[in-house]
C-alpha positions in Angstrom: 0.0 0.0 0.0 1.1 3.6 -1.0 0.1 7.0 -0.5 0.4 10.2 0.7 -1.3 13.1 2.1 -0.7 16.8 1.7 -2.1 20.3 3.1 -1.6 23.5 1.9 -2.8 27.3 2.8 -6.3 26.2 0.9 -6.9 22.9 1.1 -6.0 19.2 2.0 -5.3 16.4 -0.1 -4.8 13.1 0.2 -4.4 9.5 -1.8 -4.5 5.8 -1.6 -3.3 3.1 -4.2 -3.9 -0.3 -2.5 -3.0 -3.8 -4.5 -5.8 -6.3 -4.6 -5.6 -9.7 -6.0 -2.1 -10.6 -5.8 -1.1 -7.3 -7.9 -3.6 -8.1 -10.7 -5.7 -5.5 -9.2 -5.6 -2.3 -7.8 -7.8 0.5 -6.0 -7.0 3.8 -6.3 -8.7 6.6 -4.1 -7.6 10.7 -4.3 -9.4 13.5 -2.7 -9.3 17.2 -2.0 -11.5 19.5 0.5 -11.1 23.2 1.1 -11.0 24.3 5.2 -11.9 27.7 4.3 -15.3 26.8 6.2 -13.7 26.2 8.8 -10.5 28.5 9.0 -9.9 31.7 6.8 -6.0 31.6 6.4 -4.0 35.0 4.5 -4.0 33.2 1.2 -7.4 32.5 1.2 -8.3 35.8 2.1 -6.1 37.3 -0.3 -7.5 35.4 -3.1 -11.3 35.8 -2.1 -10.5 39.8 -1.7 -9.7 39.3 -6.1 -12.5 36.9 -6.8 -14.7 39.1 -4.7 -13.4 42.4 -5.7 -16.8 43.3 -8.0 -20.3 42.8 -7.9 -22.5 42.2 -4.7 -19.8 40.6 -2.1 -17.0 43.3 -3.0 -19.3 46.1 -2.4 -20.7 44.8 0.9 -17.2 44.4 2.1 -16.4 47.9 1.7 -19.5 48.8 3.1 -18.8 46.8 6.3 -15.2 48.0 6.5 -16.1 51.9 5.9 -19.6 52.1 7.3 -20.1 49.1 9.6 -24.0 48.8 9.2 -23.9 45.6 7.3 -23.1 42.4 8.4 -22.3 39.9 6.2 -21.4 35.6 5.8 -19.5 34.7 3.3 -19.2 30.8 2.8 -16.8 29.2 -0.1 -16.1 25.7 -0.3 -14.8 23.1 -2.5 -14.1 19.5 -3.2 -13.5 16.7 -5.2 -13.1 12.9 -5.2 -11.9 10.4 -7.5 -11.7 6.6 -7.4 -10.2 3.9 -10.1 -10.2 0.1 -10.2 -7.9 -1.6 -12.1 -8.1 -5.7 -13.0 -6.2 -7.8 -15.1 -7.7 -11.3 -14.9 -5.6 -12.4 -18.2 -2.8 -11.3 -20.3 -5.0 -10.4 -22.8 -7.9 -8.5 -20.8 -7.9 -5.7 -18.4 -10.9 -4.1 -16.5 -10.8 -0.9 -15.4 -13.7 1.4 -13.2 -13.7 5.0 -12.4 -15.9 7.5 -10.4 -15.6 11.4 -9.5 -17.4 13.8 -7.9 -16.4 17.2 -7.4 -18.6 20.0 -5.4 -18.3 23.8 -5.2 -20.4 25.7 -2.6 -20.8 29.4 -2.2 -23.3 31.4 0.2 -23.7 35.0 0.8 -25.8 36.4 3.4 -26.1 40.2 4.0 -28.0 42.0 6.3 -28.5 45.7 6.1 -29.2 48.1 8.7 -31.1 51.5 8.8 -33.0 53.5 11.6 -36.5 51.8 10.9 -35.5 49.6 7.6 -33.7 46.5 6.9 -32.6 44.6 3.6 -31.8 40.9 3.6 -30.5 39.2 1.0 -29.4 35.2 1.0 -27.0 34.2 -2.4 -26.2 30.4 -3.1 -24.5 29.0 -5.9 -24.2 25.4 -6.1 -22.2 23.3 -8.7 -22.1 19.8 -8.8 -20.4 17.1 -11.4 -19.8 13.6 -11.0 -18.7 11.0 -14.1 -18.8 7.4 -14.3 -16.7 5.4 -16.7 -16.3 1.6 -17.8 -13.7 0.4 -19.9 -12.9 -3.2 -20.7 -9.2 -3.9 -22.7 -8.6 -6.7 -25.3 -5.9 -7.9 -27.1 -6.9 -10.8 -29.7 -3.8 -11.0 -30.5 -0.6 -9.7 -32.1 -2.2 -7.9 -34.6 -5.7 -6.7 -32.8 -6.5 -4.5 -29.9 -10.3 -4.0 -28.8 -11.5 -1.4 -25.9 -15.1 -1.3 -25.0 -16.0 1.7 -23.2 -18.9 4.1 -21.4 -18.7 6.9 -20.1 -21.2 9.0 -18.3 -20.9 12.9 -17.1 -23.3 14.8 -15.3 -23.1 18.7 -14.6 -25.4 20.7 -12.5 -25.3 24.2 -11.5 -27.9 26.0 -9.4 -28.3 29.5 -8.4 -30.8 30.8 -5.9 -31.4 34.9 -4.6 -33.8 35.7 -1.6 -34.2 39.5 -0.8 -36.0 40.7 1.8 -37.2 44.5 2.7 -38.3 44.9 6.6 -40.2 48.1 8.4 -39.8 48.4 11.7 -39.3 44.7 11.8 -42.0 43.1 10.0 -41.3 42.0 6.3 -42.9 44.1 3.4 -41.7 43.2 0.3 -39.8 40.0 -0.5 -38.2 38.7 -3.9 -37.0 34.9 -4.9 -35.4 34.0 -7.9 -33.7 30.9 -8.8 -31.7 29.3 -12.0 -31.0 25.8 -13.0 -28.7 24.4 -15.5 -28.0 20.6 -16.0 -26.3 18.4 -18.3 -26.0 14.7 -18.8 -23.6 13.1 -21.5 -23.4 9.5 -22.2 -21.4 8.0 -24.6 -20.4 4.1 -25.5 -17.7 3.5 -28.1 -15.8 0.4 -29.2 -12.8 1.3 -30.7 -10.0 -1.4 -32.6 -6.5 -0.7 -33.4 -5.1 -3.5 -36.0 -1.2 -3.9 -37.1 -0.8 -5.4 -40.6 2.6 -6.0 -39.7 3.6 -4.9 -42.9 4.1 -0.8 -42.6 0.3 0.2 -41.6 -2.4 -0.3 -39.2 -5.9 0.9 -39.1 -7.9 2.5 -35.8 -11.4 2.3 -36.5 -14.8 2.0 -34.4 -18.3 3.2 -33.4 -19.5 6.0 -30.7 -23.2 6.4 -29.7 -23.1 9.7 -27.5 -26.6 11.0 -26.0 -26.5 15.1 -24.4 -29.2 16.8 -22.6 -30.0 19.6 -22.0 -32.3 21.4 -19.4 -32.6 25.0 -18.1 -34.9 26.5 -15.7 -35.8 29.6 -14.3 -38.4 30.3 -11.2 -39.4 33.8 -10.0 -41.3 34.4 -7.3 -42.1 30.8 -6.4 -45.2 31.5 -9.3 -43.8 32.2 -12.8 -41.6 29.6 -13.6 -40.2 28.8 -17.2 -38.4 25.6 -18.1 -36.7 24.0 -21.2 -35.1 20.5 -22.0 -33.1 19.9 -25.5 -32.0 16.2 -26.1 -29.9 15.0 -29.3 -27.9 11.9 -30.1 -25.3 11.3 -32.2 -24.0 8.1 -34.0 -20.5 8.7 -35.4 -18.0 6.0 -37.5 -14.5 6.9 -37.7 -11.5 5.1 -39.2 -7.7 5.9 -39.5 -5.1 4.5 -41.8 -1.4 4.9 -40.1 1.6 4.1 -42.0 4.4 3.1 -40.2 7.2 2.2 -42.7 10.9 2.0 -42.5 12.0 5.5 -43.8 11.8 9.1 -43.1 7.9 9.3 -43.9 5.5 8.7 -41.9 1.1 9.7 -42.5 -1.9 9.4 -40.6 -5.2 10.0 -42.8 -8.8 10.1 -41.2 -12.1 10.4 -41.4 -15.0 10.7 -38.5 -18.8 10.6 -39.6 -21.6 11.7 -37.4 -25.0 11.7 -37.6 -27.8 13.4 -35.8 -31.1 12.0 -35.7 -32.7 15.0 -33.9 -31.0 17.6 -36.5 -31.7 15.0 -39.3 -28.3 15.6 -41.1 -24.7 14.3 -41.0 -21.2 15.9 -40.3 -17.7 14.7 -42.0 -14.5 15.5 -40.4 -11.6 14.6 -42.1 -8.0 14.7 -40.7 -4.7 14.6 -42.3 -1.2 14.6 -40.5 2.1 14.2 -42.2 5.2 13.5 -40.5 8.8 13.7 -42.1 12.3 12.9 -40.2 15.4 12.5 -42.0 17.2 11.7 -39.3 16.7 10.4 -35.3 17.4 14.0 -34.5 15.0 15.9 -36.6 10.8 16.0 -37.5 8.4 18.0 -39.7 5.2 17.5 -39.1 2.2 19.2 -41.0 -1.6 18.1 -40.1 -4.8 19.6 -41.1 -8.7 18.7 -39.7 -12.3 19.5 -39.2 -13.7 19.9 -36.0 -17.8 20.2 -34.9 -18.7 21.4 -31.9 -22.5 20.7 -30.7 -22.1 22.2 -27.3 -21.8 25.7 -26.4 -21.9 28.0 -23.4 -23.6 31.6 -22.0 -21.8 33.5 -20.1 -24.2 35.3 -17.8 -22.7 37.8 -15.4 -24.7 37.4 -11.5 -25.4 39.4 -9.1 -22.2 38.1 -7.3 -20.4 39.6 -9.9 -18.9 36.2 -11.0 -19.1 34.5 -15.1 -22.0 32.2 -14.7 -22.0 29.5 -17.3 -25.4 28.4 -19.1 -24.6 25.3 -21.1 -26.8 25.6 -24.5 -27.3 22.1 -26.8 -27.1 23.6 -30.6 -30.2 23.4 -32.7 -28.6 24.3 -36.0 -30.8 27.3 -36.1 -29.8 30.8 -36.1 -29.9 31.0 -32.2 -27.7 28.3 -31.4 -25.9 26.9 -34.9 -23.5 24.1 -35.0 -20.1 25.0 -34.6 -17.2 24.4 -37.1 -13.6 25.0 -37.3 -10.7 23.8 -39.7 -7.7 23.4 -38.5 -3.8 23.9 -40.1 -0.8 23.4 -39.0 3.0 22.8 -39.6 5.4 22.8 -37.7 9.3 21.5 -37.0 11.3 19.5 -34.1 14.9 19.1 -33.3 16.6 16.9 -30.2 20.2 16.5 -30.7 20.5 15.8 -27.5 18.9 16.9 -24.0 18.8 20.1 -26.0 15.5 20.9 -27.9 13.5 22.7 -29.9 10.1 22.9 -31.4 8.2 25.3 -33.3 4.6 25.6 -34.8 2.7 27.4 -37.0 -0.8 27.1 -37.5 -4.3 28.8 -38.7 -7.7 28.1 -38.0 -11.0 29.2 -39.2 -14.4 28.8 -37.4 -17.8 29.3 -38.4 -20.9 29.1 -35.9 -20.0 32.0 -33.5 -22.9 33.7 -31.6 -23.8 35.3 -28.3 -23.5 31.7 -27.1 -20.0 31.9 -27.5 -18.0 33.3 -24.2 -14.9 34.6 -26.2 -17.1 37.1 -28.3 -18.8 38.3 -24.7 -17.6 42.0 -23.7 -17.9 42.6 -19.9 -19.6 46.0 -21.1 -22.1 44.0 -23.3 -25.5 42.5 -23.2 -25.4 39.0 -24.5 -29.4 39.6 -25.5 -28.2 42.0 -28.1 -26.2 39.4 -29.8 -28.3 36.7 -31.8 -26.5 36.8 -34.9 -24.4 33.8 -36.8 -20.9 35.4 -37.3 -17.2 33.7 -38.2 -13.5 33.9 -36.6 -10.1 33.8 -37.6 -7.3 32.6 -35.7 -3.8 32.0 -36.6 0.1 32.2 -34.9 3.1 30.6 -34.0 4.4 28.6 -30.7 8.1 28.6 -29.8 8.9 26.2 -27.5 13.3 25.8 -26.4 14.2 23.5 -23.6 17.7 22.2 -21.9 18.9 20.1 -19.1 22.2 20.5 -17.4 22.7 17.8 -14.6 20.3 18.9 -11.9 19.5 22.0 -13.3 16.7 22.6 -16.1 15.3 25.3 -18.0 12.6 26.1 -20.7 11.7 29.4 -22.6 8.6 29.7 -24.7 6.6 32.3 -26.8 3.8 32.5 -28.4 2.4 35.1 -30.9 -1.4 34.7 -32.1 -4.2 36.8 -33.1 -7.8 36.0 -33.0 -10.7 37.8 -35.0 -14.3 37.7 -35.5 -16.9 39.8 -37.8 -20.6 39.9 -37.6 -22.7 41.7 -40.3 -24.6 43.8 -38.1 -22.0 44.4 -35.6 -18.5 46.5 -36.0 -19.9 48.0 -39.8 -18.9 44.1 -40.5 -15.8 44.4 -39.8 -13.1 42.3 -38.2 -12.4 42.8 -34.0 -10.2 41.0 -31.8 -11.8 38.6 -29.9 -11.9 38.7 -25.9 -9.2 36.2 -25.7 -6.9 38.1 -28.2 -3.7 38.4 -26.7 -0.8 38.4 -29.4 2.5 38.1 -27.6 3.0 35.0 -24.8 6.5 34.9 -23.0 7.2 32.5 -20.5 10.7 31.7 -18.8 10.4 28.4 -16.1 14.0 27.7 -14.3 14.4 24.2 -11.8 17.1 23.5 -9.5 17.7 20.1 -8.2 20.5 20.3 -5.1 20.2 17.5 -3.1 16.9 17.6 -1.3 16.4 20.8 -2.3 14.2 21.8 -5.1 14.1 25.5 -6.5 12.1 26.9 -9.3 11.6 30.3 -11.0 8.4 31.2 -13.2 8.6 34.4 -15.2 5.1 34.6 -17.3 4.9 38.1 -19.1 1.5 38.5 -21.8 0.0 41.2 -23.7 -2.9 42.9 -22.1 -6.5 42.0 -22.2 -8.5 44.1 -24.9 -11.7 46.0 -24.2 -14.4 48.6 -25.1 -14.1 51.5 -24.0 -16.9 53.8 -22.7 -16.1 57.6 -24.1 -19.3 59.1 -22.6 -22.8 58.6 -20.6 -25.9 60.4 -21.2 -29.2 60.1 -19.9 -31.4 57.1 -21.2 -34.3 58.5 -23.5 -37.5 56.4 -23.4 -39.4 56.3 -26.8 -41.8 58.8 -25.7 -38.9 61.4 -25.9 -38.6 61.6 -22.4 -35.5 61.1 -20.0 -35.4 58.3 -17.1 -33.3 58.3 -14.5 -30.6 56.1 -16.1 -27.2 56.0 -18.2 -26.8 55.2 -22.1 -23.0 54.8 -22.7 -21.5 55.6 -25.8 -18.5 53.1 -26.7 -15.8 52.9 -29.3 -15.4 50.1 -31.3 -15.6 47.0 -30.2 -11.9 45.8 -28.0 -10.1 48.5 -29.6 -8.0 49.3 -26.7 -5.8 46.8 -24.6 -5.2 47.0 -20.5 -1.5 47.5 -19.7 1.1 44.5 -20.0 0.6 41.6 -17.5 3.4 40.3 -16.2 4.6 38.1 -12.9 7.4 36.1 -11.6 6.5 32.7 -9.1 9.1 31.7 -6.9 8.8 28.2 -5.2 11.2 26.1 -2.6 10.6 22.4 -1.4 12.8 20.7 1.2 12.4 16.6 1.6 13.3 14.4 4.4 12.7 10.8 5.6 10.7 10.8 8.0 11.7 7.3 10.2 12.9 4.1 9.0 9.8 2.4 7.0 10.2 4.5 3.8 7.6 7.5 5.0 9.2 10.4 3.4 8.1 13.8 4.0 8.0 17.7 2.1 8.0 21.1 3.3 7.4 23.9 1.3 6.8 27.8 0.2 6.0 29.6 -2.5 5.2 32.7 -3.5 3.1 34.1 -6.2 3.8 37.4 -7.6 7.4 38.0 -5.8 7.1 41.7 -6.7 3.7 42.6 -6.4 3.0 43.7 -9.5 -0.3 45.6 -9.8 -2.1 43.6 -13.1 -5.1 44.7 -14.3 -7.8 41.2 -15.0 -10.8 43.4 -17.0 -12.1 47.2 -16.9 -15.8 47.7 -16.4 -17.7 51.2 -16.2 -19.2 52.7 -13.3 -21.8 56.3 -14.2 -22.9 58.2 -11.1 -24.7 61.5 -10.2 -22.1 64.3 -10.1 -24.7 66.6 -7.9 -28.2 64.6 -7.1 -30.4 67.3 -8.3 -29.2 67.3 -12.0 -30.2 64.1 -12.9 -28.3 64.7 -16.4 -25.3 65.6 -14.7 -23.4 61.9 -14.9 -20.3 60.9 -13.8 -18.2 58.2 -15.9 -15.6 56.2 -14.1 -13.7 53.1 -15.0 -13.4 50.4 -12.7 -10.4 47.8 -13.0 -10.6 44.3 -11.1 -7.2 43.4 -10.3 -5.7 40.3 -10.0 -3.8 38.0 -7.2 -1.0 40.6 -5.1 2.1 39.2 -3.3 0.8 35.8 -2.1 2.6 33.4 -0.4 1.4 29.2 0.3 2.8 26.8 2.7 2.7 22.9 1.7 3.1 20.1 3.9 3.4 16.4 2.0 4.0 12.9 3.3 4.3 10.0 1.2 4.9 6.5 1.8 
């Protein structure tokens, strides 16, 4: 029996791997639970001060801390399980069985205080997911390799808000609203891998794979709305491998998928060439479409936290089957521990729509968006890495650009996408001395983009007349870029035995963001009265979330 067991500044850990069956089995069991329910250390605070910073929970903190007539609870926790069987009854067959679960928790209570009024409010968010999966190994014989397998996911995510206004003690209004997502995949494929022993082999098989859908809203305990989309799909896919004595070397595919609920099929064929004149170098060059049937909203709560509303696509206008093609080509050399690799590629995806996070401002309504548009991505990875004795190092960069144009949106022209971040520089440096192990991280990356708001007016009502609320006027669409984000990690780990009976044992610290740089994450707009009787007289003012400061972690390990 091994193990070990490990807690940090966060959370606990711990695993199990047990023999069964005169080693032709095995159990393996892993888990992980935050304590932040139980004890609030520095780190945790820090990092719940960033998550936190916006949106209901940020400004009840400041209230409590500058005011003091709030009092709030604020309840974060998180954990996960996983267990796997392993079983070889034969040479030729092997059984394996896996499980996880993983929970996230948050609750927010705030209670607000005036001389004869009172506002409650009570947040939850829950988020659940748990998989199952099957798997049964078979090898026929020299040539043929079977695997039988299920797997089964489930997702759910549920978000409730109470609010409650007292006078004088007795409750005169009160609101409820509550939001439910789920998701259940199932799939069952039986996939073959055959060697002809002469050069090629062939990987070929079937998938079934069933998703739903559901979503449901409830105000008020008495209006309630509530959808469910289902689809199946039945996909056959084959690829012929050559594996010949000489430089060349090809792998040419093809995947067919059909829907009986969209009543159509999809082809995705692949292509990847591979060319090595000698042990030391490879070219490679691969190309490949890709459908996606799955997508995500992004829906901003009231907690000031990315929400995501998984959507099942319909093919329709709303929510249209996504589709990229992929290219690529690229080089790598090893002469020795010395190497180097190097990538270009360019991709091109059609489906996009409000439905897609990426295209999502934070200054944007995603109800404005219903539109079918495309994207553009394309770029280059650098990737150099050495060894010397105990000592290691890797430098990589990254340049890539990411577009997308919608008719109606932009005058039809092309904008960078949320995600657009051109240049990508990362320096990673490990020392091993002993029982001593050091390591550096240097990350520096382009800034976010955004729109920027250049003006606030009062909202007009078709009647012609003014409310008593902003209308923004933004530039184009992420035409501006927050400033350069950069940080260096610094980490140190000391082991030790720990007895006689091979328990060994590891201490250590690290430290993110050794010099406290100030890195903006996103820029949102904030419009207030300048003097409360010109109702016309706004005020426009940019608020940044920032992201971690200076923040050091402890880790204590034993292993056995």
């Amino acid at each position: 029996i091994s193990g070990d067991v490990g807690i940090n500044l966060t959370h606990s850990d711990a695993a199990l791997r047990i023999p069964l069956f005169k080693q032709k089995s095995a159990l393996i069991l892993s888990g992980r639970r935050a304590y932040s329910d139980v004890i609030e250390s520095p780190t945790y605070k820090r990092i719940s001060q960033r998550v936190f910073q916006r949106g209901k929970i940020g400004e009840a903190q400041n209230q409590q801390d500058e005011q003091g007539n709030i009092d709030i609870d604020l309840n974060f926790v998180f954990d996960d399980w996983n267990m796997k069987w392993l079983w070889q009854p034969t040479e030729q067959d092997r059984f394996s069985v896996s499980w996880f679960g993983v929970m996230d928790q948050l609750n927010f209570d705030a209670d607000e205080r005036g001389a004869d009024e009172q506002f409650r409010s009570f947040d939850d968010l829950n988020l659940t997911s748990q998989g199952l999966g099957l798997s049964w190994d078979r090898q026929w014989s020299a040539e043929l390799h079977s695997r039988l397998q299920y797997a089964g996911t489930g997702l759910n995510a549920q978000y409730m808000l109470q609010f409650e206004y007292l006078l004088e003690g007795e409750v005169e209004d009160r609101f409820a609203y509550e939001q439910l997502n789920d998701i259940e995949d199932r799939s069952l494929s039986w996939t073959n891998q055959w060697t002809s022993g002469e050069g090629f082999d062939l990987d070929f098989g079937y998938q079934y794979q069933d998703l739903q859908v559901g979503r449901a809203w409830t105000l008020n305990q008495d209006d309630e709305d509530s959808d469910r989309d289902e689809n199946s799909f039945h996909s056959l896919f084959l690829n012929f491998n050559t594996q010949r004595e000489g430089p060349w070397k090809s792998q040419l595919g093809l995947r067919w998928t059909y829907s009986p609920v969209l009543q159509r099929d999809y082809v995705e064929p692949r292509l990847a060439l591979q060319y090595a004149p000698n042990e030391h170098w490879q070219l490679r060059a691969s190309t490949g479409r890709y459908y996606q049937f799955l997508s995500q909203v992004v829906e901003l709560n009231d907690l000031g936290l990315n929400q995501q509303l998984w959507v099942l696509a319909d093919d329709g206008d709303e929510a249209p089957v996504a589709r990229s093609d992929h290219y690529a080509i690229g080089a790598f050399f090893q002469p020795s521990s010395f190497q180097f690799e190097v990538e270009a590629y360019y991709k091109t995806i059609k489906g996009i729509t409000s439905f897609s996070p990426t295209f999502l401002d934070d200054n944007l309504q995603q109800d404005e968006f219903y539109e079918e548009g495309t994207g553009t991505a394309w770029g280059i990875d650098v990737l150099l890495r050495n060894r010397w004795n105990k000592y290691q190092t890797w430098l990589s960069y990254s340049y890539g650009r990411v577009f997308y144009v919608f008719d109606s949106f932009s005058e039809g022209n092309p904008f960078p996408a949320s995600h657009d971040r051109p240049h990508s520089f990362t320096s990673v440096h490990q020392w091993s001395l002993n029982r001593w192990d050091l390591s550096l991280s240097w990350n520096l990356r382009t800034g976010r983009v955004y729109t920027a708001a250049v003006g606030v007016e009062v909202f007009i009502n078709d009647e012609g007349d003014e409310e008593n609320s902003p209308e923004y006027d933004f530039t184009q669409t992420n035409a501006f870029r927050l400033p350069v984000y950069h940080r260096l990690d610094a980490s140190i780990l000391y082991k030790f035995p720990v007895g006689s009976k091979g328990v060994n044992g590891r201490i250590g610290l690290s430290i993110l963001n050794v010099y406290n740089r100030d890195n903006t994450l996103s820029r949102q707009y904030f419009s207030y009265f300048e003097d409360d009787e010109l109702i016309d007289d706004f005020v426009l003012e940019p608020i940044d979330r920032a992201m971690l400061p200076f923040t050091p972690n402890m880790v204590v390990r034993m292993s056995w």
